[in-house]
VOMI-736311 format. One record per atom (N, C-alpha, C): residue in one letter; y, x, z. Coordinates in pm, whole numbers, padded with zeros to 5 digits, always signed. Atoms other than C-alpha are relative to their C-alpha. Example, Ala and Ser with C-alpha at 12.3 -4.5 7.8 and 13.67 -1.06 7.14 Angstrom:
<tikes>
A-00119+00089+00000/A-00450+01230+00780/A+00120+00090+00000/S-00119-00082-00006/S-00106+01367+00714/S+00109-00077+00073/
</tikes>
This chain:
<tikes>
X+00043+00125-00063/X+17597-08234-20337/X-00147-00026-00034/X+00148-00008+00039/X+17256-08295-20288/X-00059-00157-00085/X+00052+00078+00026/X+17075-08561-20501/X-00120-00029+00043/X+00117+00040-00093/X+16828-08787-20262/X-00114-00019-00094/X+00097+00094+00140/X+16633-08923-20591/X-00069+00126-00052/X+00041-00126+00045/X+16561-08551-20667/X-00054+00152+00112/X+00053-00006+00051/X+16334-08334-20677/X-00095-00103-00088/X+00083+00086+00016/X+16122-08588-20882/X-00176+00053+00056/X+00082-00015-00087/X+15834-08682-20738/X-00146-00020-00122/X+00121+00043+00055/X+15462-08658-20921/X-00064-00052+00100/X+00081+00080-00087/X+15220-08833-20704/X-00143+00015-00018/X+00118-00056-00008/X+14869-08723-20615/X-00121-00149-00006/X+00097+00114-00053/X+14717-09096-20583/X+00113-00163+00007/X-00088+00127+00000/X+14842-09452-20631/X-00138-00132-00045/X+00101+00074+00050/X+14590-09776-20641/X+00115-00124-00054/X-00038+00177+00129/X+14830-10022-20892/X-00063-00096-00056/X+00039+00052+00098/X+14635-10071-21137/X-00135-00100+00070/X+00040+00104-00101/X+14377-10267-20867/X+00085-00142+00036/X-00063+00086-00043/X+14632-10390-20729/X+00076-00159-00105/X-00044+00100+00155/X+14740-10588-21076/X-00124-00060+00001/X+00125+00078+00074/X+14370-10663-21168/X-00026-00111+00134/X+00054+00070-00079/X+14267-10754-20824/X+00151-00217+00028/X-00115+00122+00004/X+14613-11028-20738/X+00013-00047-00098/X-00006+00090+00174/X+14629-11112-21108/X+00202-00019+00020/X-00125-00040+00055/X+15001-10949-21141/X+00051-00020-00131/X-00053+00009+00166/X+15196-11038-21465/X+00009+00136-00002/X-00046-00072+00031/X+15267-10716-21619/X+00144+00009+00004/X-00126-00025-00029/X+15608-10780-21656/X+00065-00017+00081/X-00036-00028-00134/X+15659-10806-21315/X+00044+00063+00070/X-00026-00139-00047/X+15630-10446-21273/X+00112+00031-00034/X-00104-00065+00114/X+15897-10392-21526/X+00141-00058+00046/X-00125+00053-00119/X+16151-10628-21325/X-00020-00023+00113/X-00013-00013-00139/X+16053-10557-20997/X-00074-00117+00082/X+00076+00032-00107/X+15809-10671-20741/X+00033-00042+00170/X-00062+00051-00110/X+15890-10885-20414/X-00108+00071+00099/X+00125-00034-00128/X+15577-10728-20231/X-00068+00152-00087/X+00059-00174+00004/X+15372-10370-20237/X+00101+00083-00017/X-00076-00138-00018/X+15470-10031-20269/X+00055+00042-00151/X-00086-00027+00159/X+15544-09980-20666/X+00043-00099-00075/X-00073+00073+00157/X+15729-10129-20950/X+00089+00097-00104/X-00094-00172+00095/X+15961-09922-21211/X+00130-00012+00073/X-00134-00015-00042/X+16291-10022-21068/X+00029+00117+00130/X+00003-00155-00109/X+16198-09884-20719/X-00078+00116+00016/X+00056-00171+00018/X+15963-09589-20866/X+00141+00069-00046/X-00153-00091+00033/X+16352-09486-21064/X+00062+00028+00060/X-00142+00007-00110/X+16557-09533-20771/X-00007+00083+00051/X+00057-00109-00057/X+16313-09332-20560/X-00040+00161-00038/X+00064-00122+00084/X+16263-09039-20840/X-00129-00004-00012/X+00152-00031+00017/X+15868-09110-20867/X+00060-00051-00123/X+00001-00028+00170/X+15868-08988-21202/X-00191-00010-00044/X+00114+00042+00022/X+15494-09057-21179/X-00130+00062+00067/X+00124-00038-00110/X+15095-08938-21081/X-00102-00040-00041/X+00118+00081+00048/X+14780-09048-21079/X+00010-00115+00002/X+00042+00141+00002/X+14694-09390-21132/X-00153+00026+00012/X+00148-00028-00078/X+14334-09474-20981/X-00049-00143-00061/X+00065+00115+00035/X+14069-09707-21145/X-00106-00028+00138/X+00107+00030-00087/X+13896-09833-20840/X-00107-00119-00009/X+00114+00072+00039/X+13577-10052-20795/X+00033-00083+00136/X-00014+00049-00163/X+13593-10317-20460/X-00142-00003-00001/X+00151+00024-00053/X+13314-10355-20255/X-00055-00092-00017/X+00006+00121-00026/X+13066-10622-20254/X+00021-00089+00104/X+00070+00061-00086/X+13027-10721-19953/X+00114-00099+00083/X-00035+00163+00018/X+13341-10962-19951/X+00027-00055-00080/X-00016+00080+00092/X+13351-11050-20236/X+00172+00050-00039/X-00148-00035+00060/X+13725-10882-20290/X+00061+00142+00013/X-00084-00104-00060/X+13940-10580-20157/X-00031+00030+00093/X+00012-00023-00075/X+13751-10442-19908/X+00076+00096+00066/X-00071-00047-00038/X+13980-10193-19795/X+00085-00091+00100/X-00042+00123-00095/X+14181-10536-19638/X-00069-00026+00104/X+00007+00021-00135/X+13917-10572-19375/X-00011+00124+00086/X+00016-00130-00062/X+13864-10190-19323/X+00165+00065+00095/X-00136-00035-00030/X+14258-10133-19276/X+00009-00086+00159/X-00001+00080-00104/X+14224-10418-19014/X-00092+00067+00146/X+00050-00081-00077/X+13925-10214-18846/X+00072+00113+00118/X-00088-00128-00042/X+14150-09918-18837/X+00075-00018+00096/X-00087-00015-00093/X+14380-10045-18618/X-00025+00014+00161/X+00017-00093-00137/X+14189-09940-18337/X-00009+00085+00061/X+00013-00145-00008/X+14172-09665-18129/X-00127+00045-00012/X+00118-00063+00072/X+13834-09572-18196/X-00093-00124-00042/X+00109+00108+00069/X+13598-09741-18507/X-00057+00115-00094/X+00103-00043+00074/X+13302-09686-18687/X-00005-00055-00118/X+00011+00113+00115/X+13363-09864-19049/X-00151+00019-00027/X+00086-00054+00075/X+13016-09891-19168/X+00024+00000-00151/X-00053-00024+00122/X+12972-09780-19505/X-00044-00119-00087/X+00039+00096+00131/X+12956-10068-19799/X-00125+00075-00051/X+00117-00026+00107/X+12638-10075-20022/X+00072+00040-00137/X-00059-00047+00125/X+12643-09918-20350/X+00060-00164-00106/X-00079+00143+00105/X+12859-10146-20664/X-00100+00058-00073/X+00040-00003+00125/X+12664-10195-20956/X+00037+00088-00122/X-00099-00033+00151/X+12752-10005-21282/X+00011-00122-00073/X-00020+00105+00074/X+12767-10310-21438/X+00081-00101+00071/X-00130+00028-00083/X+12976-10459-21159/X+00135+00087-00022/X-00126-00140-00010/X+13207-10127-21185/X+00049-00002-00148/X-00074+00012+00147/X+13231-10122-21589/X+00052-00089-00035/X-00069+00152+00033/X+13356-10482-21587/X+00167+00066+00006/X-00169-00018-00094/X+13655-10368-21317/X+00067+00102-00067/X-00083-00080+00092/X+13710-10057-21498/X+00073-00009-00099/X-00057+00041+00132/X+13761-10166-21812/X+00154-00118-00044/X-00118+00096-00004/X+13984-10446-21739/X+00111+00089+00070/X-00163-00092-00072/X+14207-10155-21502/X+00068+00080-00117/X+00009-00092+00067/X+14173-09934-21791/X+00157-00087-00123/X-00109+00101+00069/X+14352-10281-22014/X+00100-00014+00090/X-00105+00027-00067/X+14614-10301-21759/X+00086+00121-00038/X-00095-00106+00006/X+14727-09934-21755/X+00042+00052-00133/X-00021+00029+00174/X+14736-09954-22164/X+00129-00132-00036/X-00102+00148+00054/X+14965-10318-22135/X+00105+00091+00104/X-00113-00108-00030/X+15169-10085-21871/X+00094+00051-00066/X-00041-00092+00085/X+15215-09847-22139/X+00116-00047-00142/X-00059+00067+00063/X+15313-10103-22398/X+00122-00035+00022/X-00045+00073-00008/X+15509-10255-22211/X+00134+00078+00085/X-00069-00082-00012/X+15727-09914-22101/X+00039+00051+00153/X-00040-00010-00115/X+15648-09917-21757/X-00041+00182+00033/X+00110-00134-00010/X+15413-09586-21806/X-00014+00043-00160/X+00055-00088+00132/X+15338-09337-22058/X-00153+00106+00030/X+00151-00109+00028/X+14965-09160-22069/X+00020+00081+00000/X-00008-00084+00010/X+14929-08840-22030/X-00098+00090+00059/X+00085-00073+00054/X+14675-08570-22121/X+00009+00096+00016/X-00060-00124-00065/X+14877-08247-22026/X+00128+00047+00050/X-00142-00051-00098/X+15117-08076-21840/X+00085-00031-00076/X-00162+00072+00063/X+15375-08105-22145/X+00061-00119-00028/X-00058+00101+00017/X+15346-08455-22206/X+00046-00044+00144/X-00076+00057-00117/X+15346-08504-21819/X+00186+00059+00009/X-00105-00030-00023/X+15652-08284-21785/X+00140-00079-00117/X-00091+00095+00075/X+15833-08465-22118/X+00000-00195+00064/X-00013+00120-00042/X+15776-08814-21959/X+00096-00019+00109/X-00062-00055-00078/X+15880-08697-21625/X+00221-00037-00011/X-00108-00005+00019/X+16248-08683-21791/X+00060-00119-00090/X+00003+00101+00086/X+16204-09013-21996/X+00011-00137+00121/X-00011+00100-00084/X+16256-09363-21871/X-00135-00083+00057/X+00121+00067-00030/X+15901-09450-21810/X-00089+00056+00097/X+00071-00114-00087/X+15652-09282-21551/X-00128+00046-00058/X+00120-00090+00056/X+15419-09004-21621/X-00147-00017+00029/X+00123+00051-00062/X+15055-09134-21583/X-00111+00062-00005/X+00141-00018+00078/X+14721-08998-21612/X-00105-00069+00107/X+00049+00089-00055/X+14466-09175-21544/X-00142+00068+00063/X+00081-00078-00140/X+14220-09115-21217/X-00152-00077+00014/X+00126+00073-00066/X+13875-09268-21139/X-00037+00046+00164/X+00059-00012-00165/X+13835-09313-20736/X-00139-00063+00024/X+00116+00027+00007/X+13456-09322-20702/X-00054-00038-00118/X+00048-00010+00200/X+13179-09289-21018/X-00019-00124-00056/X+00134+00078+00053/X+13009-09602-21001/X+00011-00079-00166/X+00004+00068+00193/X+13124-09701-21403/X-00062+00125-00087/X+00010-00121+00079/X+12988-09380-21494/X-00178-00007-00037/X+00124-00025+00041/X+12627-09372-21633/X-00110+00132-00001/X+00067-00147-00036/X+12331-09148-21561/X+00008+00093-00093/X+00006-00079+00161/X+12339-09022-21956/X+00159+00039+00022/X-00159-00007-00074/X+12740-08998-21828/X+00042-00021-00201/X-00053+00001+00114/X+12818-09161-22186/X+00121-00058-00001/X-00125+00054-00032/X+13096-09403-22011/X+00071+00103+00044/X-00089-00103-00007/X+13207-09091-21903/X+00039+00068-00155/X-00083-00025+00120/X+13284-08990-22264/X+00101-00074-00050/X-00077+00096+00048/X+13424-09288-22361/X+00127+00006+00068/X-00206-00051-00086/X+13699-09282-22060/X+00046+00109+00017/X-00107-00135+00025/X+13772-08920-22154/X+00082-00029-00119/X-00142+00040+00114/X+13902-09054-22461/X+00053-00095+00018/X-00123+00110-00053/X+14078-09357-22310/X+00108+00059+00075/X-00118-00079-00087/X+14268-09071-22101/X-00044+00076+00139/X+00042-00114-00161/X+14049-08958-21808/X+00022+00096+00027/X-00020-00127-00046/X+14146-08652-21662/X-00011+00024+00159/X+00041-00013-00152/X+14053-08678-21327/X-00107-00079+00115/X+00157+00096-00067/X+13740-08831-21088/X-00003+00074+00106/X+00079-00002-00128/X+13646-08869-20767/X-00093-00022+00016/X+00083+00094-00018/X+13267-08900-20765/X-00068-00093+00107/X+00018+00126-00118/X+13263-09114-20466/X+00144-00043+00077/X-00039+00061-00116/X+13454-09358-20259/X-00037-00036+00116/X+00064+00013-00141/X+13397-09418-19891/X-00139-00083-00014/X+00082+00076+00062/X+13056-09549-20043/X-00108+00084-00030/X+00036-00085+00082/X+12740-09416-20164/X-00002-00062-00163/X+00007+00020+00161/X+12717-09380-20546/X-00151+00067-00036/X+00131-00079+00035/X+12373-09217-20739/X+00084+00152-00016/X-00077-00182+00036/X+12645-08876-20742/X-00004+00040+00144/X-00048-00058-00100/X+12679-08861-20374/X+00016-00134+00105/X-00022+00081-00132/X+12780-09002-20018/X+00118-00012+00014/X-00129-00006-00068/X+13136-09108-19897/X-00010+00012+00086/X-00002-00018-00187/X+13253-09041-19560/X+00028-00147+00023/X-00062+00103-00027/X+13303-09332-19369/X+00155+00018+00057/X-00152-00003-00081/X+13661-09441-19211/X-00095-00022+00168/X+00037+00007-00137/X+13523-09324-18851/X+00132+00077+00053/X-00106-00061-00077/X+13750-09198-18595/X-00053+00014+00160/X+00011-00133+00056/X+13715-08967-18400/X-00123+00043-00078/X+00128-00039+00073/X+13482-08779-18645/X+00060+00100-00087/X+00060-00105+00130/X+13386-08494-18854/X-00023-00075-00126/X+00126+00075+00086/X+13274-08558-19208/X-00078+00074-00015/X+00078-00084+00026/X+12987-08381-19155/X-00091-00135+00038/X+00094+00157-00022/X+12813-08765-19210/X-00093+00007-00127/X+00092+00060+00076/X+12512-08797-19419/X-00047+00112-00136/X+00040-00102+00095/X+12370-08597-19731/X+00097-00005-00092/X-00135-00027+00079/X+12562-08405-19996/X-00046-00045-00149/X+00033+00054+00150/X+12536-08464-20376/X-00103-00007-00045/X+00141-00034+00085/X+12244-08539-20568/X+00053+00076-00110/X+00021-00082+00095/X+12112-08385-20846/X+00101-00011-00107/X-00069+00057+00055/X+12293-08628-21061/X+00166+00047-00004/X-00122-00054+00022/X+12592-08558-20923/X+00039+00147-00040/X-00032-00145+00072/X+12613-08212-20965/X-00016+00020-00116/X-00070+00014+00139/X+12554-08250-21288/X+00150-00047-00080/X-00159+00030-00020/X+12829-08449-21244/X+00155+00074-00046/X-00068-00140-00022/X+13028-08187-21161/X+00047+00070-00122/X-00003-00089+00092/X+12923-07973-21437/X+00017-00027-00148/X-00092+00078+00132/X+13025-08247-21694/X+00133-00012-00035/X-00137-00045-00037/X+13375-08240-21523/X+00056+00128-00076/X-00110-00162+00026/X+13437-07897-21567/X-00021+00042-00179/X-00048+00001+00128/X+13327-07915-21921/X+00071-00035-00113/X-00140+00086+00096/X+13558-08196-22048/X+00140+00057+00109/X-00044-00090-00048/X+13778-07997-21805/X+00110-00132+00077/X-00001+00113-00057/X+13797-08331-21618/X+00078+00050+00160/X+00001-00060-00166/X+13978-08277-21222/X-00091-00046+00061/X+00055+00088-00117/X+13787-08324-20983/X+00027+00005+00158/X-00083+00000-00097/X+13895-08460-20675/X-00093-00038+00151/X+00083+00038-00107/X+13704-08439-20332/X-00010-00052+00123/X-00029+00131-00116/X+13902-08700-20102/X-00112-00133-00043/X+00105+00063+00004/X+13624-08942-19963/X-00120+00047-00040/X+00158-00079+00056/X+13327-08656-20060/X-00001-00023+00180/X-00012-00058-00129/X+13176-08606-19694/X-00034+00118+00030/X-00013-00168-00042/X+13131-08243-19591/X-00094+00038-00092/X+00095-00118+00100/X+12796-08143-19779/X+00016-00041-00090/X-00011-00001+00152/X+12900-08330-20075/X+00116+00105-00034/X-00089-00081-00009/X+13232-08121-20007/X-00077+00149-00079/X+00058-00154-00001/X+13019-07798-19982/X-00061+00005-00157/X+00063-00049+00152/X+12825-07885-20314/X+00059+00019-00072/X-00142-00010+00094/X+13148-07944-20509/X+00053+00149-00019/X-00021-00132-00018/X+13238-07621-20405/X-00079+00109-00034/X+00120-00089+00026/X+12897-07414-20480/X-00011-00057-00171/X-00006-00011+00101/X+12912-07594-20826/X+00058-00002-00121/X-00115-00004+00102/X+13250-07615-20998/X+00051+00114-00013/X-00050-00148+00025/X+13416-07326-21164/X+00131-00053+00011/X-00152+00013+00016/X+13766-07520-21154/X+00044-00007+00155/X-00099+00055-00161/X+14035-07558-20834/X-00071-00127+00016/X+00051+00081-00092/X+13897-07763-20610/X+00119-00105+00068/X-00094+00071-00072/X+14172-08045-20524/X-00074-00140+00082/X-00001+00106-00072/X+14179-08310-20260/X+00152-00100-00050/X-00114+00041+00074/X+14422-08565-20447/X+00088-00069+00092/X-00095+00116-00079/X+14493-08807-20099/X-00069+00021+00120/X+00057-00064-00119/X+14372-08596-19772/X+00078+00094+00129/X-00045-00044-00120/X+14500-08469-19456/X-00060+00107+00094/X+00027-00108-00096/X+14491-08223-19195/X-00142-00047+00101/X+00066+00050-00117/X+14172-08284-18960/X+00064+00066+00112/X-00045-00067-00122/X+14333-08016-18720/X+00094-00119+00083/X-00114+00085-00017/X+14603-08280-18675/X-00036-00194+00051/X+00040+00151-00021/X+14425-08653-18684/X-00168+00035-00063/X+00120-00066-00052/X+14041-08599-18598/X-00053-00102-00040/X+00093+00150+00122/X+13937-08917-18882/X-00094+00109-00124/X+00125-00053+00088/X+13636-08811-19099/X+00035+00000-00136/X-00023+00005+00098/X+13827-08855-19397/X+00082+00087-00055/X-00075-00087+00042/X+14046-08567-19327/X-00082+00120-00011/X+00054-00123-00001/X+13998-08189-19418/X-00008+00071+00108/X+00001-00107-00096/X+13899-07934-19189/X+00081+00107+00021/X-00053-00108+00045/X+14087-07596-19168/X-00095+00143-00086/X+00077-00106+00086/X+13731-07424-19315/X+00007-00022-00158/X+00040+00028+00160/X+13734-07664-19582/X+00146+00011-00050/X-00155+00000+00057/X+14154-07617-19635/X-00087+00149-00039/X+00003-00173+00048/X+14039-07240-19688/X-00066+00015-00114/X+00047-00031+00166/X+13789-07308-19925/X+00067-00047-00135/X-00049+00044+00113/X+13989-07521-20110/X+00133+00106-00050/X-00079-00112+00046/X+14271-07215-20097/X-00068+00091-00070/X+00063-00100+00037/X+14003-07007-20195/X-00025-00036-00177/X+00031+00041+00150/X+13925-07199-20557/X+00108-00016-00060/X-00126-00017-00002/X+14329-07193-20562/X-00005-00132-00056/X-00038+00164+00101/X+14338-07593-20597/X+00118+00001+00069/X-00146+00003-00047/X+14584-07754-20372/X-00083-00168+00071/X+00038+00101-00118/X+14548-08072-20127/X+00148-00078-00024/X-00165+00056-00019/X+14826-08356-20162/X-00014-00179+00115/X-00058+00076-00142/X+14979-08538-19834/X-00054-00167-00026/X+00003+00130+00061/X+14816-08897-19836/X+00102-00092+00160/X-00092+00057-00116/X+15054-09149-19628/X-00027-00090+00077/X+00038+00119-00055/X+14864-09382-19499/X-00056+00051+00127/X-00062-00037-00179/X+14918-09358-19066/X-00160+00023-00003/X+00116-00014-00077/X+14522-09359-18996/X-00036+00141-00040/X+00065-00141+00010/X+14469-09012-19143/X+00108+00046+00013/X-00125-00116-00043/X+14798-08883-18991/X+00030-00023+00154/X-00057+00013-00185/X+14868-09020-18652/X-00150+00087+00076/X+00002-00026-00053/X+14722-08848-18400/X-00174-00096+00104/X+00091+00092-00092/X+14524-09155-18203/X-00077-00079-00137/X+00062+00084+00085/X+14414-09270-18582/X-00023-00128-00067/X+00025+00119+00000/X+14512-09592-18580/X+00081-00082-00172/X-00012+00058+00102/X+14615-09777-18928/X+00138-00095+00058/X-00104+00069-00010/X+14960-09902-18816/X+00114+00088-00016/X-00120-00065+00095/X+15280-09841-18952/X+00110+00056+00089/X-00118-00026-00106/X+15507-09785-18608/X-00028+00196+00033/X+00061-00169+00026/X+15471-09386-18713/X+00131+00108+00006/X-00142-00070+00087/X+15774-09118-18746/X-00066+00063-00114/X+00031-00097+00104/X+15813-08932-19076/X-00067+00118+00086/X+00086-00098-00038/X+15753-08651-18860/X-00099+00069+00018/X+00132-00036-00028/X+15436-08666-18805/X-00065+00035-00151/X+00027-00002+00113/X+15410-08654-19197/X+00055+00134-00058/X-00014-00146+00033/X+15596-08310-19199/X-00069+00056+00084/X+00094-00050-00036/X+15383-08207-18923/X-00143+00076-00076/X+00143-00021+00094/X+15078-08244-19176/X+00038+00060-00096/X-00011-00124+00143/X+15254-08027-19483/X+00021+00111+00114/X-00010-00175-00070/X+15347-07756-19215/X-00120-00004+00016/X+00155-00039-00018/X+14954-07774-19135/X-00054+00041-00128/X+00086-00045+00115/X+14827-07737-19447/X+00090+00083-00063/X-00061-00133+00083/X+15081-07513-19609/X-00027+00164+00104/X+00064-00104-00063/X+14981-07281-19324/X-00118+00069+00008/X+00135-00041+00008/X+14656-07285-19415/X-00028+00031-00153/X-00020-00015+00131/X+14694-07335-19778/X+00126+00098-00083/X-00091-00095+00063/X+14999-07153-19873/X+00079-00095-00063/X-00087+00086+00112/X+15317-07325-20038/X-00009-00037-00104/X+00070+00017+00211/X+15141-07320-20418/X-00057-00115+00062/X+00101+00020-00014/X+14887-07527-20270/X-00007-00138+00066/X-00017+00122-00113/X+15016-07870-20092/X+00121-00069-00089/X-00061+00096+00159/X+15172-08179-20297/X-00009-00124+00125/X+00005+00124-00049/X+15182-08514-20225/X-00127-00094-00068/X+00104+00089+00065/X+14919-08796-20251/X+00000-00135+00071/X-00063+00153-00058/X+15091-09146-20138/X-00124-00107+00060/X+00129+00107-00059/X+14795-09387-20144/X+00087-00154-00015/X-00013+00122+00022/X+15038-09667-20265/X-00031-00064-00063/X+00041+00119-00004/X+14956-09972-20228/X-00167+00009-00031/X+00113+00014-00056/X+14641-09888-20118/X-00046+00049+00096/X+00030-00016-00160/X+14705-09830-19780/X+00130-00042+00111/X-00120+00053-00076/X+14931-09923-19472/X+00102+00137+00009/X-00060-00121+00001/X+15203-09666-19453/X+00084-00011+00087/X-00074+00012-00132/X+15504-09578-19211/X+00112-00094+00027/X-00120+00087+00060/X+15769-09823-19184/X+00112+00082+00029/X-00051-00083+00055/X+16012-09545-19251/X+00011+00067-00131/X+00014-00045+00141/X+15847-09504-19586/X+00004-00128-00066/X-00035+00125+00043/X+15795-09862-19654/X-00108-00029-00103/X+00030+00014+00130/X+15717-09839-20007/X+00087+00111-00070/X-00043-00072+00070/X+15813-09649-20332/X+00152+00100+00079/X-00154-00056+00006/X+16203-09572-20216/X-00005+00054+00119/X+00053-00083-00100/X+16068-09409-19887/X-00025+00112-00038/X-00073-00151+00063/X+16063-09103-20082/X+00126+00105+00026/X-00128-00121-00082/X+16446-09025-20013/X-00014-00013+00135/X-00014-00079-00176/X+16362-09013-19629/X-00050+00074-00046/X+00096-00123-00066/X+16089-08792-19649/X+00061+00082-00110/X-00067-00135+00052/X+16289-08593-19908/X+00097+00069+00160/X-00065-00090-00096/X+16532-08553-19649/X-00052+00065+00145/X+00073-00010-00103/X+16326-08545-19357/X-00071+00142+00020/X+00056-00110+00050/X+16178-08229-19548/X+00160+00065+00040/X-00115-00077-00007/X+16546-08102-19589/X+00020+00083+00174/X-00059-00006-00145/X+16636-08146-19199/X-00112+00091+00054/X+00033-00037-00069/X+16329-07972-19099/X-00002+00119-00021/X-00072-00154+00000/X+16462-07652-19278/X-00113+00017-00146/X+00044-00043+00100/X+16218-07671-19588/X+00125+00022-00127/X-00039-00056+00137/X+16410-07497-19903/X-00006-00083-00155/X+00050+00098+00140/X+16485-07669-20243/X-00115+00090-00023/X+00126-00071+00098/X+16250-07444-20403/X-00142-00053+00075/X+00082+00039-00104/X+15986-07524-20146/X-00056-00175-00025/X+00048+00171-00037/X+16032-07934-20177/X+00021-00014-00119/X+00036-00014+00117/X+16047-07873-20563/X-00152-00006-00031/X+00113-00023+00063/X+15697-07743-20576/X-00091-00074+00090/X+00100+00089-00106/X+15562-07988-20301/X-00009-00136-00076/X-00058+00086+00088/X+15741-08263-20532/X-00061-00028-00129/X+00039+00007+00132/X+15583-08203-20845/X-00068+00171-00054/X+00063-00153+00027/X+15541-07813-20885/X-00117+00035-00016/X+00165+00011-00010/X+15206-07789-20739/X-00087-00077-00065/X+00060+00129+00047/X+15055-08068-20881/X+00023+00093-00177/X+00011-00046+00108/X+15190-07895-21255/X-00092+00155-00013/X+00085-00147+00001/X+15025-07555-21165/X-00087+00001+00021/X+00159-00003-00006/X+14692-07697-21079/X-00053-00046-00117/X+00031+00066+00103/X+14662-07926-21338/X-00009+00153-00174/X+00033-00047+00078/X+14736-07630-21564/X-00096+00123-00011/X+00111-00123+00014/X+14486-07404-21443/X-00155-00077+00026/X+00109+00117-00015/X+14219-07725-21432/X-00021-00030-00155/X+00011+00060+00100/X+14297-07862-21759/X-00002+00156-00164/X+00013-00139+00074/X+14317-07469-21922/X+00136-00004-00069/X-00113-00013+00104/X+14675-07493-22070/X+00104+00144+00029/
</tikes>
């Protein structure tokens, strides 16, 4: 008999810990369950998300809150141009960090999450009552040119960075949310960033190049020695938004043997692009048969984007998991197969990223 709750699920991308700072969430909220968004622990257990990244993000200025809320609203047309936000402050960004950074620590306390630093503690949590966390930075801007806040949040738990969000930063350019579009928008990394880069790969930091746009893509690629992952990115062959991958850049990223994981949010999967939720799963196995065709079965994971994006109403939230487990089943994928899409991949990059 098959268990729906299983394979457990790691998760390539999740904005919570926003989502707490920004609404001003009790903590123990999480811990008995949430009337609104996509996570809490009851329905991460129910669903098997045994855990993932967690993402310290920065909001934009330019309303003063969650810009993503009016961009998602953008999206819902058939063709838009988001322009891109102005850069955040580091001193705007180290505020937000720091306080996400105290959230996913009172998390921890408080047994919703456990930290984690490598594959064994992820895989011992994994089987524990709490979810497996490590913690993500989506875009640099808390990071300093001397990159000394980057030391500091390697020992608070960093293990993974994106140096940009749909934004520029002093590391680089984001793509915008355009549709249709290439991201072949605007210049690739500075100097800075590539140093960047080459700070990453020495604290043996991931780095993750959803929201790079193409030549920051290309530099990432010309200057990291580790797998190259996209943590919450999509097929461009498939939905022709600037935020998805190409099939040159799926190759290169097969080529540095990272791996790419499924993000769920409808505007970088449907078809016409639009940011609304009236979607089938289908179209969400569509996009792993695309990229495992291009990437290879090692090489394709998941990367949710909850609750920090609109998703299908078939997935819902957290417990939308057992469809698209089964949804995987029915379309003839193999346990072994929705094992290593589940969590597998995600442990075999991480251990050839983090050197274990």
């Amino acid at each position: 008999m098959i268990n729906h709750s299983s394979p457990p699920v790691f998760d390539g991308h999740n904005d919570l810990l926003f989502r707490l700072h920004h609404q001003q969430i009790a903590i123990e909220d999480v811990v008995s369950g949430l009337a609104s968004g996509h996570l809490d622990l009851p329905r991460a257990k129910a669903a098997g998300f045994a855990g993932g990244f967690f993402a310290l993000w920065v909001p934009s200025t330019r309303t003063g809150s969650a810009a993503e809320d009016s961009d998602d609203a953008l999206m819902a047309d058939i063709r838009y141009n988001v322009p891109l936000p102005g850069m955040v402050t580091w001193e705007e960004a180290i505020r937000v960090v720091v306080e996400e950074v105290a959230i996913f620590r009172k998390l921890a306390g408080c047994g919703v999450l456990t930290p984690c630093t490598s594959v064994a503690e992820i895989e011992a949590a994994m089987t524990g009552e709490t979810l497996a966390a490590v913690l993500h930075m989506e875009g640099a801007e808390a990071i300093d040119p001397e990159f000394a806040a980057l030391e500091v949040l390697y020992a608070a738990g960093l293990r993974s960075l994106g140096p940009v969000w749909s934004r520029p930063t002093i590391f680089g350019h984001g793509v915008p949310f355009r549709f249709p579009s290439t991201g072949d928008i605007g210049p690739g990394l500075t100097d800075l960033g590539k140093a960047l880069v080459r700070e990453c790969n020495r604290l043996k930091i991931m780095l993750d190049v959803s929201h790079l746009n193409e030549k920051g893509f290309d530099d990432v690629a010309a200057v990291t020695d580790a797998p190259i992952v996209a943590t919450h990115s999509n097929a461009h062959a498939l939905s022709s938004h600037a935020r998805n991958l190409t099939d040159r850049q799926l190759a290169v990223i097969a080529e540095s043997d990272g791996m790419v994981g499924l993000n769920f949010a409808t505007a970088f999967l449907r078809a016409d692009g639009r940011m609304a939720p009236n979607m089938s799963i289908a179209v969400m196995i569509r996009h792993l048969d695309h990229l495992i065709s291009v990437l290879g079965e090692d090489r394709v994971g998941l990367g949710s984007d909850f609750d920090g994006a609109i998703v299908a109403d078939g997935i819902a939230d957290v417990t939308g998991l057992i469809a698209l487990r089964q949804a995987m089943r029915d379309h003839g994928f193999g346990e072994p197969l929705i094992a290593k899409l589940c969590n597998g991949n995600w442990m075999r990059v991480l251990r050839r990223t983090w050197g274990e």
